[in-house]
C-alpha positions in Angstrom: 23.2 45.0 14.0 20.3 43.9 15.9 19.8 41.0 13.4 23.4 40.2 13.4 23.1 39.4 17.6 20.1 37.7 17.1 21.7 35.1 14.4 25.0 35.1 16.9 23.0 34.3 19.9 21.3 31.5 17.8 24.1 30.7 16.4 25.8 30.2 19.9 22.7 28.1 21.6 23.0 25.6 18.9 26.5 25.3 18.9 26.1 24.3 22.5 23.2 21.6 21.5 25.5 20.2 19.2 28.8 20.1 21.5 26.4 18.0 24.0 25.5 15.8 20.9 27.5 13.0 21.9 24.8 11.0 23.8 23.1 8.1 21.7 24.9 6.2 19.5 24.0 4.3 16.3 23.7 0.9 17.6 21.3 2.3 20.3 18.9 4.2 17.6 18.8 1.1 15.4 17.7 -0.9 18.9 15.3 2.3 19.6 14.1 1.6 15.9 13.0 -2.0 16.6 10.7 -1.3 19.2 8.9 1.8 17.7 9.3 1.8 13.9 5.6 1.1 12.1 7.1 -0.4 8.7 9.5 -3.0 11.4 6.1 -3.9 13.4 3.9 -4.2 10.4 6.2 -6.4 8.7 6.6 -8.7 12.1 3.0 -9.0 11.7 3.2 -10.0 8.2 5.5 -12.5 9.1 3.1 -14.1 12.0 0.0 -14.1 9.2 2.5 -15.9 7.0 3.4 -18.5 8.8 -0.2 -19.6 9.1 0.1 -20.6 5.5 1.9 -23.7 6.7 -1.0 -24.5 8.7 -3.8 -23.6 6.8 -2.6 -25.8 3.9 -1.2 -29.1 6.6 -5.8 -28.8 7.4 -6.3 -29.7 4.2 -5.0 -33.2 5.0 -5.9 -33.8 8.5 -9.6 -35.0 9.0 -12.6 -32.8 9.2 -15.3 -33.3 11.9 -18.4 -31.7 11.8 -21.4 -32.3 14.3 -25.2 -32.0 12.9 -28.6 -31.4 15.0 -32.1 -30.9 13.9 -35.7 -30.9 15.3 -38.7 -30.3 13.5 -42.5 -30.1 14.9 -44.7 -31.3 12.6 -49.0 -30.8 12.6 -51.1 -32.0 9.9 -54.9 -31.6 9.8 -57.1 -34.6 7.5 -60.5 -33.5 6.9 -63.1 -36.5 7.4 -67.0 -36.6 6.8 -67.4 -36.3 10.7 -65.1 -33.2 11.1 -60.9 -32.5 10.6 -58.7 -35.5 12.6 -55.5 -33.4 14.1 -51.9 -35.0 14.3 -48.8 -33.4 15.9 -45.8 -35.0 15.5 -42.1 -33.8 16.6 -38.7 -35.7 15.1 -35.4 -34.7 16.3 -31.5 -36.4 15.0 -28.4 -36.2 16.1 -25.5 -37.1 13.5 -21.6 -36.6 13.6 -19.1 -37.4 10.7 -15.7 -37.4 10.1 -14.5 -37.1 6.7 -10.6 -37.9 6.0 -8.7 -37.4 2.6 -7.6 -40.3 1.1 -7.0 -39.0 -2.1 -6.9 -35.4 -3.0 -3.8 -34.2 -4.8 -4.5 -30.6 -4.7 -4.4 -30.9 -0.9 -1.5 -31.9 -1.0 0.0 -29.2 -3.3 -1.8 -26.8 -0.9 0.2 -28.4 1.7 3.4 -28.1 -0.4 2.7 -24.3 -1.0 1.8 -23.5 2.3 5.2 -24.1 3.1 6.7 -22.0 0.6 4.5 -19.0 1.5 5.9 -19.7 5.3 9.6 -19.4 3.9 8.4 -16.6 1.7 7.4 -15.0 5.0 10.6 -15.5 6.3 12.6 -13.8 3.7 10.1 -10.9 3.5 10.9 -10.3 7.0 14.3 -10.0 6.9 14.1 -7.8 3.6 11.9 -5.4 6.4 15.0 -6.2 8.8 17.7 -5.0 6.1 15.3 -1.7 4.9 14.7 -1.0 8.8 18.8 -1.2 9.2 19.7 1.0 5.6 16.8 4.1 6.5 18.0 3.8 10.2 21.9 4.8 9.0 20.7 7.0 6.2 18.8 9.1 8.7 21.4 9.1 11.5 24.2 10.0 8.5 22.1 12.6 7.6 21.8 14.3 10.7 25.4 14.2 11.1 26.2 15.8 7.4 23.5 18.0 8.2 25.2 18.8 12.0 28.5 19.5 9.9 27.3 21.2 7.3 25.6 23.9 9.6 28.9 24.0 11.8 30.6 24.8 8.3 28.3 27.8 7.1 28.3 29.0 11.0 31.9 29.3 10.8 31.5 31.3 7.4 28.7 33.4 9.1 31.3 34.0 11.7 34.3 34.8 9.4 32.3 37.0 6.7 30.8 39.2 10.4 34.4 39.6 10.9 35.3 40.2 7.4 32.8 42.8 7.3 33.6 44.7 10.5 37.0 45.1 9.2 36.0 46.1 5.6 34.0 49.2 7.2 36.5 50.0 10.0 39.3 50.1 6.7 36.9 52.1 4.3 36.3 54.4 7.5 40.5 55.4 7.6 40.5 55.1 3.6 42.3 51.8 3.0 39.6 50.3 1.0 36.6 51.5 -1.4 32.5 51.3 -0.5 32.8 48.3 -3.4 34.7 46.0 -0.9 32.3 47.0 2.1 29.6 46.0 -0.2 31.0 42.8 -1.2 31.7 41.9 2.6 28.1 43.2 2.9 26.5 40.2 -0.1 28.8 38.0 1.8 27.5 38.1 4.9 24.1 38.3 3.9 24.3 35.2 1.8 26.1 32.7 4.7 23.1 33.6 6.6 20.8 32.6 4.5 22.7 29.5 4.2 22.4 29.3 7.9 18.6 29.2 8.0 18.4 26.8 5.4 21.0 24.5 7.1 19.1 25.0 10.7 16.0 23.8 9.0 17.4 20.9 7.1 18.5 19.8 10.4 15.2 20.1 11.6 14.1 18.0 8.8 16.7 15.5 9.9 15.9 14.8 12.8 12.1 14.6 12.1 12.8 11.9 9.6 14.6 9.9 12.3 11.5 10.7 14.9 9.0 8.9 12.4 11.8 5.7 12.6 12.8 5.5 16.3 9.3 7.6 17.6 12.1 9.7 20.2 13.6 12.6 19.3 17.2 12.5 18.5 18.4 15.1 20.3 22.0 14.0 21.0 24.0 11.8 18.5 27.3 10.4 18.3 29.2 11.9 15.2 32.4 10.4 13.9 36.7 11.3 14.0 37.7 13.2 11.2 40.1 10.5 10.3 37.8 8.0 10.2 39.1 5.1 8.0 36.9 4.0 5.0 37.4 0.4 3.7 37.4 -0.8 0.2 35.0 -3.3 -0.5 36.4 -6.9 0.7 36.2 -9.2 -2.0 37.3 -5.7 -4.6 36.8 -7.8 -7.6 33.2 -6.4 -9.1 32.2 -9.9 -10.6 32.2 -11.2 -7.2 29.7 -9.0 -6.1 27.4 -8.9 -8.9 27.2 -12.7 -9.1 26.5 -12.5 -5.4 23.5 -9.5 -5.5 22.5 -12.2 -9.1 22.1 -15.2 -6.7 21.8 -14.4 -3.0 19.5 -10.6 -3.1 16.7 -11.4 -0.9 14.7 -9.5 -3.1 15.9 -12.2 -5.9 15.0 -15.1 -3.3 11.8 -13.5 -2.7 10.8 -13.9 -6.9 12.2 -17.4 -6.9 9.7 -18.4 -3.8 7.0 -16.6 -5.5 7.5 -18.5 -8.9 7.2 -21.4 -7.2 4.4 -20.9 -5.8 2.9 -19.6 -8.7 4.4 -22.9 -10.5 2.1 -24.5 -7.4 -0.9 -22.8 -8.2 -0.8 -24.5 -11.9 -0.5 -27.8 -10.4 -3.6 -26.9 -8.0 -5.9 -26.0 -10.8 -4.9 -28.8 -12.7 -5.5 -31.2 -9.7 -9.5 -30.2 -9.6 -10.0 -32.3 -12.8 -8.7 -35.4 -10.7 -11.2 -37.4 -9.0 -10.6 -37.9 -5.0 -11.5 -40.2 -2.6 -12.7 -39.7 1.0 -13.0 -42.3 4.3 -16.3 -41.2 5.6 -17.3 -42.2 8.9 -20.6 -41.2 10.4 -22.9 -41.6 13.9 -26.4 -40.5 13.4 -29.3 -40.8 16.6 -32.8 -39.9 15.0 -36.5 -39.4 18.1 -40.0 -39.9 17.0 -41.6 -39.7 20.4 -45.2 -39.8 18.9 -43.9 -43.3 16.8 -44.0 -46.6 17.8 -39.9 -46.6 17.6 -38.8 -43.8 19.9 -35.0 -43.9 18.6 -33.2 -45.2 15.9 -29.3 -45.1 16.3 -27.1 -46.1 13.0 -23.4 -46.2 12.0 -21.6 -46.0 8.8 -18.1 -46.3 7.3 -17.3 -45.9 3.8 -15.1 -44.3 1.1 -16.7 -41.9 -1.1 -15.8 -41.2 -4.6 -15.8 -37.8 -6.8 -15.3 -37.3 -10.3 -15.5 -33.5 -11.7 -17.0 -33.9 -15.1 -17.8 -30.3 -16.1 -18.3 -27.1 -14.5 -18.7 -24.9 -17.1 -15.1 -24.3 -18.2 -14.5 -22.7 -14.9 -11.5 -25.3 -14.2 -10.4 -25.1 -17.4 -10.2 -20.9 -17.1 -8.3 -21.0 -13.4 -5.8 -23.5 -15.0 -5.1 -20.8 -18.3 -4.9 -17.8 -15.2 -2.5 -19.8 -13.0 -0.3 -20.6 -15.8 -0.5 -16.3 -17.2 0.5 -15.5 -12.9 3.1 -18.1 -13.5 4.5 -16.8 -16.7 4.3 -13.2 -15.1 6.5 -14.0 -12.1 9.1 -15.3 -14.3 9.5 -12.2 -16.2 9.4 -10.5 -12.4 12.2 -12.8 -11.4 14.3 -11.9 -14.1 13.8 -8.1 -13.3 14.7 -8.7 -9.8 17.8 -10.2 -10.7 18.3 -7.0 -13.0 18.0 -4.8 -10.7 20.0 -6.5 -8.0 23.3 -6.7 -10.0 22.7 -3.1 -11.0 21.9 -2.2 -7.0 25.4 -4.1 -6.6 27.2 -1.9 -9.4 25.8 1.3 -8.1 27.3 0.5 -4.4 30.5 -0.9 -5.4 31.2 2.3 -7.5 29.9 4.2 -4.5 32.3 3.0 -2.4 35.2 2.7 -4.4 34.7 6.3 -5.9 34.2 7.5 -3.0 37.1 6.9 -0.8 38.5 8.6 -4.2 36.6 11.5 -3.8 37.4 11.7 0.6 41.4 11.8 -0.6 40.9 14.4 -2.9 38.7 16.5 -0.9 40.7 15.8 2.2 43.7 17.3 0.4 41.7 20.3 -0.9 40.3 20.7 2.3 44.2 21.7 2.9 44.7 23.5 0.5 42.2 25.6 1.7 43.0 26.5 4.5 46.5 27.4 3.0 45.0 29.5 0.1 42.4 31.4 3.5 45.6 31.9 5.1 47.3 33.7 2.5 44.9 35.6 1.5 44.3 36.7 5.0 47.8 38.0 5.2 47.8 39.4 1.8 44.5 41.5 2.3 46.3 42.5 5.7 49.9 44.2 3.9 47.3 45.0 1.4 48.1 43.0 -1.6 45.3 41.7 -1.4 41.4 43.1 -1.5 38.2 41.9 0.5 36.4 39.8 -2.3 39.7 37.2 -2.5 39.0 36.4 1.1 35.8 36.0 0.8 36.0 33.7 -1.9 38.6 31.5 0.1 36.0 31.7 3.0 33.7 30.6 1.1 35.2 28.0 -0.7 37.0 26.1 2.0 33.1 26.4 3.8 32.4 24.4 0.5 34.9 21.7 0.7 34.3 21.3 4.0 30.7 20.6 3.7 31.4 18.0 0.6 33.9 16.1 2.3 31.3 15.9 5.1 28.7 14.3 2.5 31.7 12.2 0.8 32.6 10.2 4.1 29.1 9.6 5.1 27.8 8.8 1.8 30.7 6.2 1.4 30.1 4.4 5.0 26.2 4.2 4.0 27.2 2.8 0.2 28.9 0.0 2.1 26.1 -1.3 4.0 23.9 -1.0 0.3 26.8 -3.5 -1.3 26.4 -6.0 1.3 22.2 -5.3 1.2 22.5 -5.8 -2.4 23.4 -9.6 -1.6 21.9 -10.1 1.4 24.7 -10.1 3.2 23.8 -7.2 5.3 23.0 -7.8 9.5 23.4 -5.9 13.0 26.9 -7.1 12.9 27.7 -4.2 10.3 25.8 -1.9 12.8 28.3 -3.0 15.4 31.2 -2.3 13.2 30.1 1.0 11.9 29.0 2.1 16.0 33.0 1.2 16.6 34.2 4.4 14.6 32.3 6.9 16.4 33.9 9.1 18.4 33.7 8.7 22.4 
């Protein structure tokens, strides 16, 4: 019995955690998540190095200024039939050039794929944006089932402690056998266990949303029990798989990288091309021990290149860039593979699931009924101990799957409109509206 208290008067404090868990809401963990989350900030840092793509390749046709200066002492020593003549001498220049492009055609590719990488960025980011949205409501869902399932086996703890008491107060006047004190007994000893294991998966839960939001989650908004699920607007499956097929980011993010790839070919090829520079240049040269103590001259010109051979190195980056190419193509495809599939698996999600809430919903009924009945019958005594238990047990059961149904079906909702891109903080909003105030 001293056990039994102890699980009661745990039992009873976290009953009274979770009656006060009606304090932060989804929206405002998602909004907690964008400030703290380390996957969110690293990939806002990704996005600021991408965008310096665009810049790095616009340099490569802008001009390029460079500023030179040298001194250098010089002594020499001439050996004469008199003895060694000594000269010290000391020359110092100045020079500053600018070099534009004129003609450089892998600049400008550069310049073209620098631009790409930047929208490539872009995407990439918001890819970080959807993930950061998807682990935020699969954390915060899994709280909740795991709030609900605990409340569940609680209130089978409760009823097999009471089913119990009753089985040894009738085996003590005669009415029932040791066999249906045992039973009441394995009963209550097994929703227990099922109460430490659900106590600690909550744990678990809420640790998992600490790592996202870096607060702990110590209040959350659940959701009514008639919550209304929505079938998937277009329904038509082809609608959605053409979508995931042409508008995934993941797909958009392969279709940017091929053609970059596609401009890294065109790069290699463009170092067999000759180019052609404007040179301009200022140069200032002192010889203080000469008779001309400065010399200042100018120049303008163009200056031509022309690769010949460089030991097939050219030849080699052209064959590589052309494989990376022919690699991100197959990549592509994949991507679009696994987006219609990442589309299927939601749709069917969602429409098999507000399937499966119906049909649990109305077994969750039936329950209830079969519990009561049982109860009564056990009571006139034509029924024994292990038939309520059973109904305990199984309406603790349905109660905990219709929990997981719901939730998983709200969370495969937001993974159809992820799968083609579709998904924003809009759907957050909509989703926060059927919690319960």
């Amino acid at each position: 019995m001293k056990t039994e208290n102890i699980v009661l008067g745990a039992t009873m404090l976290l009953g009274a955690v979770v009656a006060q868990a009606n304090d932060l809401d989804l929206l405002q963990t998602y909004r907690q998540a964008l400030l703290h989350d380390a996957h969110y900030s690293a990939a806002k840092a990704q996005l600021h190095a991408g965008y310096e793509h665009s810049s790095q390749g616009r340099a490569g046709l802008l001009p390029h200024v460079s500023l030179d200066a040298q001194t250098h002492w010089m002594e020499t020593d001439h050996q004469v039939p008199n003895g060694n003549i000594q000269h010290k001498r000391q020359n110092r220049s100045y020079g500053i050039q600018l070099i534009q492009p004129v003609f450089r055609w892998q600049n400008w590719v550069q310049f073209q794929q620098g631009e790409l990488q930047r929208v490539q960025a872009q995407i990439q980011f918001e890819r970080a944006e959807q993930d950061l949205l998807l682990r935020v409501v699969q954390a915060y869902f899994t709280i909740l089932v795991a709030t609900d399932v605990l409340e569940a086996v609680r209130d089978l703890r409760t009823a097999d402690a009471e089913q119990l008491a009753s089985a040894k107060k009738m085996f003590e006047i005669g009415n029932v056998s040791i066999i249906d004190v045992h039973e009441a007994q394995a009963s209550f000893d097994r929703s227990m266990a099922q109460f430490i294991k659900a106590r600690s998966d909550l744990d678990l839960a809420q640790f998992t949303l600490v790592r996202i939001t870096g607060q702990n989650p110590s209040a959350l908004k659940g959701f009514h029990d008639s919550v209304a699920l929505s079938p998937p607007q277009p329904f038509e499956l082809a609608t959605w798989v053409a979508a995931a097929r042409r508008d995934n980011l993941g797909v958009q993010t392969q279709e940017l990288l091929l053609d970059i790839a596609g401009s890294e070919v065109h790069i290699r090829k463009a170092e067999h091309l000759p180019t052609v520079d404007l040179v301009i240049g200022q140069n200032m040269q002192q010889n203080p021990n000469a008779n001309i103590n400065r010399t200042d001259s100018s120049s303008i010109g163009l200056r031509l290149n022309i690769p010949l051979y460089s030991g097939g190195k050219i030849s080699s980056a052209t064959r590589q860039a052309m494989a990376m190419q022919e690699k991100t193509e197959f990549e592509l495809e994949d991507a679009r593979r696994a987006a219609v599939l990442a589309a299927r698996q939601a749709w069917s999600s969602v429409v098999d699931g507000m399937a499966q809430v119906t049909a649990l919903e109305a077994a969750k009924s039936s329950a209830h009924l079969a519990l009561a009945s049982n109860t009564i019958g056990y009571k006139v005594g034509m029924r024994v101990g292990i038939d309520v238990l059973e109904a305990q047990g199984k309406l603790s059961d349905i109660v905990q799957q219709l929990s997981r149904a719901r939730y998983d079906t709200l969370l495969a909702q937001l993974q159809l409109k992820a799968a083609v891109g579709a998904l924003s903080e809009a759907d957050i909003i909509e989703v926060n509206a059927l919690l319960s105030g």
